[in-house]
C-alpha positions as CSV (number, residue, x, y, z in Angstrom):
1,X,2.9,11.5,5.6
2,X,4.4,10.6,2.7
3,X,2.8,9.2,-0.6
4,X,4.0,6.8,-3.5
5,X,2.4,4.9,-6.5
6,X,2.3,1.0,-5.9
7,X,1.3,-1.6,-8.4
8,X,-0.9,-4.2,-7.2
9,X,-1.8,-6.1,-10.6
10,X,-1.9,-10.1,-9.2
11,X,-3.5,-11.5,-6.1
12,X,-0.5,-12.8,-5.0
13,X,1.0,-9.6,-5.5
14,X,-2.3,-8.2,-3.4
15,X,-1.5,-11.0,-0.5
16,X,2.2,-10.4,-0.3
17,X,1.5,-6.7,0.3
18,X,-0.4,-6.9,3.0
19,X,1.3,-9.7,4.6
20,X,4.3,-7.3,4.7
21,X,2.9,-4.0,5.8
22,X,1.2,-5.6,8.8
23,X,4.2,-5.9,10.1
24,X,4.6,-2.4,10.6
25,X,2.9,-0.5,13.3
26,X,1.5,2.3,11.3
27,X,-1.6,3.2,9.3
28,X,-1.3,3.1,5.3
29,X,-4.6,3.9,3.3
30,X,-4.6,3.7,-0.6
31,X,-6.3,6.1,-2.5
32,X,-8.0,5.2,-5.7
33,X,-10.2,8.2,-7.2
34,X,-12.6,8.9,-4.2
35,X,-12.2,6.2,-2.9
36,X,-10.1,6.0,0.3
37,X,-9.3,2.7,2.3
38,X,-7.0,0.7,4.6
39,X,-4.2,-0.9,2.9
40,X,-4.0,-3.6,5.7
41,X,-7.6,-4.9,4.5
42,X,-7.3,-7.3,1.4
43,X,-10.9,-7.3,1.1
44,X,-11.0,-3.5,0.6
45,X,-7.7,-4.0,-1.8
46,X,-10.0,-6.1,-3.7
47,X,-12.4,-3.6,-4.0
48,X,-10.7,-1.2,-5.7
49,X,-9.8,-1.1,-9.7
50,X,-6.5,-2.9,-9.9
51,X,-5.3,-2.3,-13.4
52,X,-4.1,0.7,-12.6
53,X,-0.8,2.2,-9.9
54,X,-2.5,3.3,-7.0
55,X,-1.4,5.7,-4.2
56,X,-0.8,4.4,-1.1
57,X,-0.3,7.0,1.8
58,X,2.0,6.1,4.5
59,X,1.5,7.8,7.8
60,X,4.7,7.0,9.7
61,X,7.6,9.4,11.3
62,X,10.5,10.3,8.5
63,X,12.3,7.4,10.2
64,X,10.3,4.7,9.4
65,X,9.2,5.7,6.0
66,X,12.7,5.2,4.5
67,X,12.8,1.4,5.9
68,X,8.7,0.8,4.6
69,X,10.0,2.7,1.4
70,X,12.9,-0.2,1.2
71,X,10.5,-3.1,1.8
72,X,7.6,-2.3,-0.8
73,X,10.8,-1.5,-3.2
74,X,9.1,-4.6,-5.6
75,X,5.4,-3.3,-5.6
76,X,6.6,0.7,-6.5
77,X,5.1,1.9,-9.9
């Protein structure tokens, strides 16, 4: 697992990003305080306070992570 701060401050910035990582076949969860949910869902993105970098937890084999880490280059904090 790996984790990284993303910036998701505009809906179409919100949009975008989950457009993109449902391309990929593994699970990705942000994390914002307690609050734990899946970053595939843009009705839980919504939910969270977005004024501020969240985590976002990828759960994918060292492999992968380095081609999702290139993708989401324009939404890293």
């Amino acid at each position: 697992m790996k984790t990284v701060q993303i910036s998701l401050n505009s809906i179409d910035k919100v949009k975008s990003f989950v457009n993109l990582i449902a391309k990929f076949d593994f699970d990705f969860d942000l994390v914002s305080g307690r609050y734990v949910i899946d970053a595939k869902s843009i009705m839980g993105i919504f939910s969270l306070d977005l004024s501020k970098p969240i985590d976002l937890n990828i759960h994918a084999d060292d492999a992968a992570v380095d081609d999702i880490l290139e993708s989401i280059k324009p939404y890293l904090a």
